[in-house]
PDB file of N, CA, C and O in Angstrom:
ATOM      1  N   UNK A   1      39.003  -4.965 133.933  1.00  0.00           N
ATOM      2  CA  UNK A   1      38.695  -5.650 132.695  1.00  0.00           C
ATOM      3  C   UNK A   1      39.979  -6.231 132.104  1.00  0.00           C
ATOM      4  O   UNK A   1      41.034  -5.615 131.951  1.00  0.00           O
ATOM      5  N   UNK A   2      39.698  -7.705 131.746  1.00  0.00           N
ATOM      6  CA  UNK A   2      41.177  -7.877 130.931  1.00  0.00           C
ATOM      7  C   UNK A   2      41.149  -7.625 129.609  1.00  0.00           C
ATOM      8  O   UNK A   2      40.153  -7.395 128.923  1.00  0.00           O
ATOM      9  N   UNK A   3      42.091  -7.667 129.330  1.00  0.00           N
ATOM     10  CA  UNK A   3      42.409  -7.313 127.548  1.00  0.00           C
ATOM     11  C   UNK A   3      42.483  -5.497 127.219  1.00  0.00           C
ATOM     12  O   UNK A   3      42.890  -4.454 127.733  1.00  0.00           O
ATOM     13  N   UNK A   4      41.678  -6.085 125.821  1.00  0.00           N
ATOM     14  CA  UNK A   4      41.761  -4.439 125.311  1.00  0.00           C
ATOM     15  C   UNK A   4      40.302  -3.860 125.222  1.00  0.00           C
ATOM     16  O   UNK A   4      39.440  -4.723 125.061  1.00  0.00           O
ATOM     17  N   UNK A   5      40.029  -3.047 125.269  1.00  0.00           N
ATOM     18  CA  UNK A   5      38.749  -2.308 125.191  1.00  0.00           C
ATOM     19  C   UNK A   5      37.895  -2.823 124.284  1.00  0.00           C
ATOM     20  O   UNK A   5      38.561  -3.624 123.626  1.00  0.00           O
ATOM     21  N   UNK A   6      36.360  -2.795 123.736  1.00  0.00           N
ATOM     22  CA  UNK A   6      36.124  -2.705 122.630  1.00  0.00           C
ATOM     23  C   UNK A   6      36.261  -2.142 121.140  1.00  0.00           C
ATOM     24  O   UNK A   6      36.434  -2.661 120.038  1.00  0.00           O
ATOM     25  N   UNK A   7      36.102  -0.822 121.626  1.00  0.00           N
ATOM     26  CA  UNK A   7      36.803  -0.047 120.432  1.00  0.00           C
ATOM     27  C   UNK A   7      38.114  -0.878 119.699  1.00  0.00           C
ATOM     28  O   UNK A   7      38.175  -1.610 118.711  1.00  0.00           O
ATOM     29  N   UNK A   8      39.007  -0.449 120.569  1.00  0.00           N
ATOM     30  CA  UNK A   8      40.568  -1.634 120.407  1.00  0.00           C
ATOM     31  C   UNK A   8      40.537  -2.877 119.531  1.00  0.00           C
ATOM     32  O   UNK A   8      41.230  -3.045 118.528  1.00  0.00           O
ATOM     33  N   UNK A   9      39.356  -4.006 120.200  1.00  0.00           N
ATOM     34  CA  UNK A   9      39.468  -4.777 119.600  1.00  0.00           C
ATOM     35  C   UNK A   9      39.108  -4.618 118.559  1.00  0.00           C
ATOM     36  O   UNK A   9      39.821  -5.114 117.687  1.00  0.00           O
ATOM     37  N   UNK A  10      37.888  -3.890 118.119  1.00  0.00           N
ATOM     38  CA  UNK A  10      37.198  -3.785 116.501  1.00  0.00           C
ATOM     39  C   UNK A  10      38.070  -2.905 115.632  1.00  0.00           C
ATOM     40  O   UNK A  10      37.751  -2.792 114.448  1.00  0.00           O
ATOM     41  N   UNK A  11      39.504  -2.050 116.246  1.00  0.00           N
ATOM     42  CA  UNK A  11      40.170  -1.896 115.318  1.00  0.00           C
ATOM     43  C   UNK A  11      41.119  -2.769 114.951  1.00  0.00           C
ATOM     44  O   UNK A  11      41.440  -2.950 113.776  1.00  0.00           O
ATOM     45  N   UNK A  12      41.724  -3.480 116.125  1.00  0.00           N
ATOM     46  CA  UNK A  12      42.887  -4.568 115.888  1.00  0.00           C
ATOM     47  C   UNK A  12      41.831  -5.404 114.665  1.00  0.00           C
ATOM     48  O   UNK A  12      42.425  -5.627 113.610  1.00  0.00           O
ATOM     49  N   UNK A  13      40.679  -5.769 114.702  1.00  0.00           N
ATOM     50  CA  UNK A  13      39.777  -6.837 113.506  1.00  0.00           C
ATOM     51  C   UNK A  13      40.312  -6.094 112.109  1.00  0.00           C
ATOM     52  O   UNK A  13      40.769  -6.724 111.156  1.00  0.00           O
ATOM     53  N   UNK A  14      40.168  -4.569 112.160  1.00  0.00           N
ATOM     54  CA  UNK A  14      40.188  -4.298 110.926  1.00  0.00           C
ATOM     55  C   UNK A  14      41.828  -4.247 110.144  1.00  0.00           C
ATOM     56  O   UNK A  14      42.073  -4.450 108.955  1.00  0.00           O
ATOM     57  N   UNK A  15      42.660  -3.958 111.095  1.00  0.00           N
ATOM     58  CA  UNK A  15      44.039  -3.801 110.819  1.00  0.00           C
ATOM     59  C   UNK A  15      44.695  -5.137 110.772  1.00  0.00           C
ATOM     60  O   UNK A  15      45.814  -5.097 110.261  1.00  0.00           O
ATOM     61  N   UNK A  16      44.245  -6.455 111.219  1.00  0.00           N
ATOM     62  CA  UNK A  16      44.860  -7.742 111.517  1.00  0.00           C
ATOM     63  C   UNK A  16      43.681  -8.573 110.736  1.00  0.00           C
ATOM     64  O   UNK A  16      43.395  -9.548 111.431  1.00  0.00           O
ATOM     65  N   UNK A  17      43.033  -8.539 109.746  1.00  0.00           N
ATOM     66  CA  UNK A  17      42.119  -9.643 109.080  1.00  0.00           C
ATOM     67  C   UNK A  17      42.363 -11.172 108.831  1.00  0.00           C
ATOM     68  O   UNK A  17      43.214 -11.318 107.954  1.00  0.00           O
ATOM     69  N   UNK A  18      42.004 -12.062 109.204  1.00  0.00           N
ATOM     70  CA  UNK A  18      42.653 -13.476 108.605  1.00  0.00           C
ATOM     71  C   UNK A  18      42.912 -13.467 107.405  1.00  0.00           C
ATOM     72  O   UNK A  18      42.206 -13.162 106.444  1.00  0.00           O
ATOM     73  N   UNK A  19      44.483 -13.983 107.500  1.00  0.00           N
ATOM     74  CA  UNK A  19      45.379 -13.875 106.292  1.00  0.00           C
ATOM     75  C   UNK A  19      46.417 -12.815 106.038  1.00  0.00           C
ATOM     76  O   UNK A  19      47.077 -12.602 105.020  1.00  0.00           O
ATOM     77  N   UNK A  20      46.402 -12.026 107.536  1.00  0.00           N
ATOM     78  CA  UNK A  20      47.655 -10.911 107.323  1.00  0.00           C
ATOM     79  C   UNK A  20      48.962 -11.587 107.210  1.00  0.00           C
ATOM     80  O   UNK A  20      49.053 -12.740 107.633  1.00  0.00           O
ATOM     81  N   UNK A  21      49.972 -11.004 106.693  1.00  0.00           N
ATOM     82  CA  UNK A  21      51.437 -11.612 107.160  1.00  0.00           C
ATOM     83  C   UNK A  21      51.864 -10.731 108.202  1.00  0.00           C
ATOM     84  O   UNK A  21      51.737  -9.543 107.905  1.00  0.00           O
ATOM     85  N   UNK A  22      52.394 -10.997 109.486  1.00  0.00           N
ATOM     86  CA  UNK A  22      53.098 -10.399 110.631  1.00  0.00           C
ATOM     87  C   UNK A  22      54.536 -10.615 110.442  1.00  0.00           C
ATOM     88  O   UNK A  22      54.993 -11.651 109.959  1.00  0.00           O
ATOM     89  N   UNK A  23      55.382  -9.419 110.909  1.00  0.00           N
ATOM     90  CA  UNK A  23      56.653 -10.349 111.376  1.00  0.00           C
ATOM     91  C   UNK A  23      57.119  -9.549 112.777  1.00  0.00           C
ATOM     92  O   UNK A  23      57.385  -8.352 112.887  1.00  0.00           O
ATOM     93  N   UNK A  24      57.132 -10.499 113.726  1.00  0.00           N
ATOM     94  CA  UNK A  24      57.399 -10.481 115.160  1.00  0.00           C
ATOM     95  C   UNK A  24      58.612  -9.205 116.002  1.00  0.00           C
ATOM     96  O   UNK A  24      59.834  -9.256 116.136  1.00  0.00           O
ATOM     97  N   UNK A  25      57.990  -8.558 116.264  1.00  0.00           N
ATOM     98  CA  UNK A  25      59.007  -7.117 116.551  1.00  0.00           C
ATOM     99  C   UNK A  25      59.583  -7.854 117.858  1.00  0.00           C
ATOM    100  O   UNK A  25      60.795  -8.059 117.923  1.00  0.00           O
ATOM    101  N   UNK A  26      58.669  -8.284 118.975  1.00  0.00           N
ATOM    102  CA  UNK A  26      58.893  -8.272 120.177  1.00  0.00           C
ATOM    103  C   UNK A  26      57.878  -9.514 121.073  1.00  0.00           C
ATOM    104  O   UNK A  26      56.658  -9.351 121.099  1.00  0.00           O
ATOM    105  N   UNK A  27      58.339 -10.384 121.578  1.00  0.00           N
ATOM    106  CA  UNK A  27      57.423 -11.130 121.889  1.00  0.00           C
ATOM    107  C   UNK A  27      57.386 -11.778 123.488  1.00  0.00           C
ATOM    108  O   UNK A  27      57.942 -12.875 123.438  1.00  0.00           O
ATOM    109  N   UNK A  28      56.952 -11.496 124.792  1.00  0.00           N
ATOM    110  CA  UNK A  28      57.787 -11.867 126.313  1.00  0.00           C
ATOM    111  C   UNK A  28      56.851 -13.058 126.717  1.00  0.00           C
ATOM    112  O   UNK A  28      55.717 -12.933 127.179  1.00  0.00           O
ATOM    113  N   UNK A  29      57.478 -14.177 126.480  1.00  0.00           N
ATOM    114  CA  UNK A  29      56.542 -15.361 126.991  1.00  0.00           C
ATOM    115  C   UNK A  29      57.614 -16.451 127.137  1.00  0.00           C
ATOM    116  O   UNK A  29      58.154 -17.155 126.283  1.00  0.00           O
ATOM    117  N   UNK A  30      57.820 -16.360 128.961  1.00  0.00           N
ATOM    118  CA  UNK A  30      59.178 -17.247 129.390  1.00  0.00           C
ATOM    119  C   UNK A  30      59.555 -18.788 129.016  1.00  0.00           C
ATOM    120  O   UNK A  30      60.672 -19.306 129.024  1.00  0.00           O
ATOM    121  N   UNK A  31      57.986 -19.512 128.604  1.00  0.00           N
ATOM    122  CA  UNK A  31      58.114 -20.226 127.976  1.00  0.00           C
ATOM    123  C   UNK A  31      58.705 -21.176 126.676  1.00  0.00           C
ATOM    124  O   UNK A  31      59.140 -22.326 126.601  1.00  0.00           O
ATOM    125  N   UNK A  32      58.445 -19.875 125.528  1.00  0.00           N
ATOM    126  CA  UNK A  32      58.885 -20.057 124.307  1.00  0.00           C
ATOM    127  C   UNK A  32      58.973 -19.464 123.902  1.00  0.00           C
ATOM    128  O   UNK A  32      58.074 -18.632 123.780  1.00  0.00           O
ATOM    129  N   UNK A  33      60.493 -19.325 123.149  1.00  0.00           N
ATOM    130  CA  UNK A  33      61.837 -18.397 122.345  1.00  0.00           C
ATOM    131  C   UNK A  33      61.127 -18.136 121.181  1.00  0.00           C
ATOM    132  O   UNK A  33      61.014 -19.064 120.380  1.00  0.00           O
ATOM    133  N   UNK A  34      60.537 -16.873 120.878  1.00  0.00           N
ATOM    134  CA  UNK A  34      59.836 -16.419 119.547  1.00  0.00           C
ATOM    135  C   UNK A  34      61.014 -15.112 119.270  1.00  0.00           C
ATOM    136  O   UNK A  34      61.108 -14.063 119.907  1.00  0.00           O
ATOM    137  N   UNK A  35      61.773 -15.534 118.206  1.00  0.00           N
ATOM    138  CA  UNK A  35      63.226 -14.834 117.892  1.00  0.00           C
ATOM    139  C   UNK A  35      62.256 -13.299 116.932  1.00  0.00           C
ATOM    140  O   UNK A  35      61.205 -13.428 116.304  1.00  0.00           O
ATOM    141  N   UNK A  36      62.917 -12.213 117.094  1.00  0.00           N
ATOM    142  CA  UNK A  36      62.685 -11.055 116.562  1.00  0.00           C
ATOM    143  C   UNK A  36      63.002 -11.754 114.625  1.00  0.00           C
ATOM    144  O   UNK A  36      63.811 -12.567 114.176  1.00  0.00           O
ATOM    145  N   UNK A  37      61.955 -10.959 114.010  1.00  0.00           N
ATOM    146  CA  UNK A  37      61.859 -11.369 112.705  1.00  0.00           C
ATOM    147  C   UNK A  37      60.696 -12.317 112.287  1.00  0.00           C
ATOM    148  O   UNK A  37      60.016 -12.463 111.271  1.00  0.00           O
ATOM    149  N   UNK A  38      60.761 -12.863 113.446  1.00  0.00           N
ATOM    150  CA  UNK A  38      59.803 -14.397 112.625  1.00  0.00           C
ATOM    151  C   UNK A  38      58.156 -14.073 112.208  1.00  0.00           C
ATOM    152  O   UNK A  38      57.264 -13.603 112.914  1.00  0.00           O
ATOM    153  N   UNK A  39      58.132 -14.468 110.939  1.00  0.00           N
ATOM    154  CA  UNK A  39      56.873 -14.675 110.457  1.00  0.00           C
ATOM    155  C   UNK A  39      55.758 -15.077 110.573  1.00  0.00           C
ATOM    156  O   UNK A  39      55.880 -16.265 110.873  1.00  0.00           O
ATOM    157  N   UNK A  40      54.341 -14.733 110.505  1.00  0.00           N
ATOM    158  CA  UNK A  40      53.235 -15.460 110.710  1.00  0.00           C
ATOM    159  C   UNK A  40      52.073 -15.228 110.095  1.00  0.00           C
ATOM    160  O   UNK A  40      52.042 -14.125 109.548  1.00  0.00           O
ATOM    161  N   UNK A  41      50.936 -15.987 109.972  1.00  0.00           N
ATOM    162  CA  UNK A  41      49.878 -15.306 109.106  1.00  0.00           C
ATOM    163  C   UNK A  41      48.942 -15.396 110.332  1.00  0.00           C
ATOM    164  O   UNK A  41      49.170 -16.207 111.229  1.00  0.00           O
ATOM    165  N   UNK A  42      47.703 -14.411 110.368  1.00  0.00           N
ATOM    166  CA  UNK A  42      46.776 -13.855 111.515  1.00  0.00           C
ATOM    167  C   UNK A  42      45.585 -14.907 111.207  1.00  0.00           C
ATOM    168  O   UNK A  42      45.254 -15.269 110.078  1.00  0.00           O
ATOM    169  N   UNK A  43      45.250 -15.150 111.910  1.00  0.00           N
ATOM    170  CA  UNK A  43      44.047 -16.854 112.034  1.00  0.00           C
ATOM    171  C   UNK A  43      42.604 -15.373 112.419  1.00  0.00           C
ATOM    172  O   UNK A  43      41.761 -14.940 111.634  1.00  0.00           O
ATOM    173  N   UNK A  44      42.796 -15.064 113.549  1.00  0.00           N
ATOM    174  CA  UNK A  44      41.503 -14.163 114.077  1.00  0.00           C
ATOM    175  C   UNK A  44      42.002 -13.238 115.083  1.00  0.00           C
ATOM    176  O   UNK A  44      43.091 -13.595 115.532  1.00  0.00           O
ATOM    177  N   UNK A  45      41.486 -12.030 115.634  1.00  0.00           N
ATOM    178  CA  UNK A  45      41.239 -11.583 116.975  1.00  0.00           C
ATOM    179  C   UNK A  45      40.400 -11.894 117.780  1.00  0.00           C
ATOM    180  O   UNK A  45      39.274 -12.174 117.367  1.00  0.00           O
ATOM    181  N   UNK A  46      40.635 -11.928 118.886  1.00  0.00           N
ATOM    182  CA  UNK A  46      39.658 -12.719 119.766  1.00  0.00           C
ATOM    183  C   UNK A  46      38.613 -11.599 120.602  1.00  0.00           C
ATOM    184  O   UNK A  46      38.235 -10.899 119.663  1.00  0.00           O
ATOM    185  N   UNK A  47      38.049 -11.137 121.650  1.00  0.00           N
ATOM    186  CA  UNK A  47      37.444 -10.729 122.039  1.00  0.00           C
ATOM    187  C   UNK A  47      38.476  -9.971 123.356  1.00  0.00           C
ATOM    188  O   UNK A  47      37.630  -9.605 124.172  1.00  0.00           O
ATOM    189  N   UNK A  48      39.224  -9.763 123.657  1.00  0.00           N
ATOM    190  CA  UNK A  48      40.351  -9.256 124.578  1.00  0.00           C
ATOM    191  C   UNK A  48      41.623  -9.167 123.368  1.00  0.00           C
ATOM    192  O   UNK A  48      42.840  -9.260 123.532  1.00  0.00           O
ATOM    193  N   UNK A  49      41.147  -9.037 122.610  1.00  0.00           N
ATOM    194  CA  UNK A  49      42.548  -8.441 121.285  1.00  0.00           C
ATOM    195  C   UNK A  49      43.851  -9.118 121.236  1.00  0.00           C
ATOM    196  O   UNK A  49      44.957  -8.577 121.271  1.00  0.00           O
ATOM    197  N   UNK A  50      43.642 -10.084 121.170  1.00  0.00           N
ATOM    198  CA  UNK A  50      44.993 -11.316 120.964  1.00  0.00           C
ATOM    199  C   UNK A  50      44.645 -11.681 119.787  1.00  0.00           C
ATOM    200  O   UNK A  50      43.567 -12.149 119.420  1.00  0.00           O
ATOM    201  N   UNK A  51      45.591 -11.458 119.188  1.00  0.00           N
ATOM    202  CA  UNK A  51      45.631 -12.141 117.526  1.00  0.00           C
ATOM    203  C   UNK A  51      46.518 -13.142 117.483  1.00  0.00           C
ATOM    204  O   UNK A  51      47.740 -13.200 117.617  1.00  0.00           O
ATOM    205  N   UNK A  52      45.205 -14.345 117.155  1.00  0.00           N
ATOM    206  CA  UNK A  52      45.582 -15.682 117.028  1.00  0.00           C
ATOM    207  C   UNK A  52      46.231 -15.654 115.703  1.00  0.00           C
ATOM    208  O   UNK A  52      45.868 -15.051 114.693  1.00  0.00           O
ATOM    209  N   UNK A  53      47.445 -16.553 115.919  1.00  0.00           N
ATOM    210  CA  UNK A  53      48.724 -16.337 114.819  1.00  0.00           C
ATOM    211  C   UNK A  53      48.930 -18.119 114.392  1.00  0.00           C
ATOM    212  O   UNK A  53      48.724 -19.103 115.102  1.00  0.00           O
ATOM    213  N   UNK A  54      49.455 -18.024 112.834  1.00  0.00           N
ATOM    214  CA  UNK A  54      50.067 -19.816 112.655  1.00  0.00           C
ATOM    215  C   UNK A  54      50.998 -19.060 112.119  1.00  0.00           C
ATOM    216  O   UNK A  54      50.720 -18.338 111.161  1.00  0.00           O
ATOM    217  N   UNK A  55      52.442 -19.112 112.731  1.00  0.00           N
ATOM    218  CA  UNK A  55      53.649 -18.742 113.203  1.00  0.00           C
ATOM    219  C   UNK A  55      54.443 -19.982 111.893  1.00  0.00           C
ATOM    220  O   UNK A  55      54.248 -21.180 111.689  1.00  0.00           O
ATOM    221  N   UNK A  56      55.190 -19.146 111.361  1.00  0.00           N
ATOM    222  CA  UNK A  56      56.161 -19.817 110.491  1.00  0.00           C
ATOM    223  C   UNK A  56      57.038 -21.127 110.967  1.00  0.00           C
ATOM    224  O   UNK A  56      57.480 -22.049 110.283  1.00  0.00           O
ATOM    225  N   UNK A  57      57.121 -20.909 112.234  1.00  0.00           N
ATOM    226  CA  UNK A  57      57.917 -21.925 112.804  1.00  0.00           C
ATOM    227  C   UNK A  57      57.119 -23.342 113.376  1.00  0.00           C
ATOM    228  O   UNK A  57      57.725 -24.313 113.829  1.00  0.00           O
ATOM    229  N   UNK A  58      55.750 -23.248 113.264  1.00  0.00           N
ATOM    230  CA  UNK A  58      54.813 -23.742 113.718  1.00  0.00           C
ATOM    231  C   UNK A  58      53.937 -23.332 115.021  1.00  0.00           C
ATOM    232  O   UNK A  58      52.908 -23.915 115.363  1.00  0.00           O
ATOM    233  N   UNK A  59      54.361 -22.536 115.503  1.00  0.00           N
ATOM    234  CA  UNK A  59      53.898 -22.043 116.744  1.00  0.00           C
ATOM    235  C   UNK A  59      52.643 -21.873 116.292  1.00  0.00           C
ATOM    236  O   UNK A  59      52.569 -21.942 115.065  1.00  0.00           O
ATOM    237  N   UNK A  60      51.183 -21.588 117.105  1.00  0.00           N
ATOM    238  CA  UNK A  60      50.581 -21.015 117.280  1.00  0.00           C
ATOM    239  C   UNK A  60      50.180 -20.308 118.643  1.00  0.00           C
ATOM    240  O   UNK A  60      49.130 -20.305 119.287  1.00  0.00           O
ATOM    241  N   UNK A  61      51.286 -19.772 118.817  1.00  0.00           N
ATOM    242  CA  UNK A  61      51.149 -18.827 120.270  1.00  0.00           C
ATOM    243  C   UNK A  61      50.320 -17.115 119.689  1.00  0.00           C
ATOM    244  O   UNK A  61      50.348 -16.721 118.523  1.00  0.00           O
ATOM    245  N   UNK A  62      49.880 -16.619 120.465  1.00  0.00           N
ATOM    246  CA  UNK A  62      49.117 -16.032 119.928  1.00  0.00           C
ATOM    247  C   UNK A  62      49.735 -14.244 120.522  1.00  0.00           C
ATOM    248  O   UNK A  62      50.547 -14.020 121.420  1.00  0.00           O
ATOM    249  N   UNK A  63      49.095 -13.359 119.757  1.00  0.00           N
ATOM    250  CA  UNK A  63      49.711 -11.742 119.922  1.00  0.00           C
ATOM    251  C   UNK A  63      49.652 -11.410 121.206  1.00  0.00           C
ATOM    252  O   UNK A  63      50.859 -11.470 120.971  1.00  0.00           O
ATOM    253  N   UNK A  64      49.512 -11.144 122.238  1.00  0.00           N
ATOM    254  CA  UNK A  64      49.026 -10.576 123.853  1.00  0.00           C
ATOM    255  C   UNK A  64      48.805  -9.035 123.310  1.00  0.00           C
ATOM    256  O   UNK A  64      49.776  -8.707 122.629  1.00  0.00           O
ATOM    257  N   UNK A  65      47.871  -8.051 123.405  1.00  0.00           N
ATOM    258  CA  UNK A  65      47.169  -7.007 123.304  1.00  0.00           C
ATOM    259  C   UNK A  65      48.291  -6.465 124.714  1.00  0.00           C
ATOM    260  O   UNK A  65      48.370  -7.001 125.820  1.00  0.00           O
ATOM    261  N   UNK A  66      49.272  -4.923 124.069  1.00  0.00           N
ATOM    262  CA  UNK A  66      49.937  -4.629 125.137  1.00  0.00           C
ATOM    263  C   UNK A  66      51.150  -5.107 125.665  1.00  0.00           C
ATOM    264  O   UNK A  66      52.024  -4.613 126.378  1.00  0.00           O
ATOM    265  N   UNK A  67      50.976  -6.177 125.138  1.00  0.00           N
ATOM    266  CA  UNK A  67      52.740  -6.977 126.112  1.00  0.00           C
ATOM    267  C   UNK A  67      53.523  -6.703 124.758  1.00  0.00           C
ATOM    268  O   UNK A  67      54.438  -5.896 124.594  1.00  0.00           O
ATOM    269  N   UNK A  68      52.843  -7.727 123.642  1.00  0.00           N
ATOM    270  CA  UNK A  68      53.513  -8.225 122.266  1.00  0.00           C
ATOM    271  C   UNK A  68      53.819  -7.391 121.389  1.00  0.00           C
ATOM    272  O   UNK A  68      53.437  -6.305 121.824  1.00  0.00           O
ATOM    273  N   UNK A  69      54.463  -7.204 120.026  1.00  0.00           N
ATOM    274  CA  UNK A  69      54.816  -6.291 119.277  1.00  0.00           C
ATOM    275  C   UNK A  69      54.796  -6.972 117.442  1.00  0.00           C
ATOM    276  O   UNK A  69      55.792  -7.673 117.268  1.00  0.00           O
ATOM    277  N   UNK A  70      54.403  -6.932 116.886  1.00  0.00           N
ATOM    278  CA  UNK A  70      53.977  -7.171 115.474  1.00  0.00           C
ATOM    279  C   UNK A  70      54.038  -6.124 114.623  1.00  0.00           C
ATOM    280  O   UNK A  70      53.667  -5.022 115.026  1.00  0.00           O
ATOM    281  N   UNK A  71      54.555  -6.302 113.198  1.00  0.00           N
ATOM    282  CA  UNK A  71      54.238  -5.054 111.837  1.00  0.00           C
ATOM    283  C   UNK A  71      53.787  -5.843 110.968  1.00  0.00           C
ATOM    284  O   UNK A  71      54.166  -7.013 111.019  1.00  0.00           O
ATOM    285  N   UNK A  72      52.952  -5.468 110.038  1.00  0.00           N
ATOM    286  CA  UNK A  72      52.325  -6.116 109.221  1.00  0.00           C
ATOM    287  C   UNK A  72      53.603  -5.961 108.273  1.00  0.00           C
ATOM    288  O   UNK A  72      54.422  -5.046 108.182  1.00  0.00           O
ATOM    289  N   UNK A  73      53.487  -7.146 107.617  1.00  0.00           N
ATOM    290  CA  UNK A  73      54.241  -7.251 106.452  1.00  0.00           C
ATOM    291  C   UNK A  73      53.657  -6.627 104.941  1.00  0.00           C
ATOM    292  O   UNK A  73      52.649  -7.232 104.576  1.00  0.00           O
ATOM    293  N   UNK A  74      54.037  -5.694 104.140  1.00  0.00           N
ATOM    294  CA  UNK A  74      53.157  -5.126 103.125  1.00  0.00           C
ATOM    295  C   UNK A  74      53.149  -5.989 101.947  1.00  0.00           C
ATOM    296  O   UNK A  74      54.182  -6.465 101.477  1.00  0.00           O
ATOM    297  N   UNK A  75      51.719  -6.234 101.366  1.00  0.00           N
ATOM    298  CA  UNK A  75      51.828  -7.147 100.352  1.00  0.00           C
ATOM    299  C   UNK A  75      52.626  -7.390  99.242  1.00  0.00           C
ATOM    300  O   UNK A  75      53.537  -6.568  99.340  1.00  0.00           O
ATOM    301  N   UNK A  76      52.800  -8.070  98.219  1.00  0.00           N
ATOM    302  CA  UNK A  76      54.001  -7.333  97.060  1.00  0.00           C
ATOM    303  C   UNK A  76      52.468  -6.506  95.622  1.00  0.00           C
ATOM    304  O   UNK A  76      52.830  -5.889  94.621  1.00  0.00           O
TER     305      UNK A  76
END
């Protein structure tokens, strides 16, 4: 199976809601340089637990369930 389990995903839904703020712990995609720190707000989780992100920098590359690393940012 790819991704993350069900369970998994219906918790990543509840912990990652559209409109979280993230900021990027860890991110491995040889493509494109996503620097430790950077900001983003959470669009959705998908059904294999990738949380679709609109990335401060403009990116919308999205979380990978397992590879990637994110902390929620706490509201003020």
């Amino acid at each position: 199976m790819l991704g993350a389990p069900r369970e998994v995903v219906n918790k990543l839904r509840e912990q990652y809601p559209s409109g979280t703020r993230v900021e990027l712990i860890e991110m491995h995609d040889e493509y494109r340089e996503m620097p430790k720190g950077l900001q983003g707000t959470v669009n959705w989780v998908d059904d294999i637990g990738t949380i679709h992100m609109s990335w401060d920098n403009g990116s919308s590359l999205g979380v990978a369930y397992g590879v990637d690393k994110v902390k929620i940012i706490p509201s003020e």
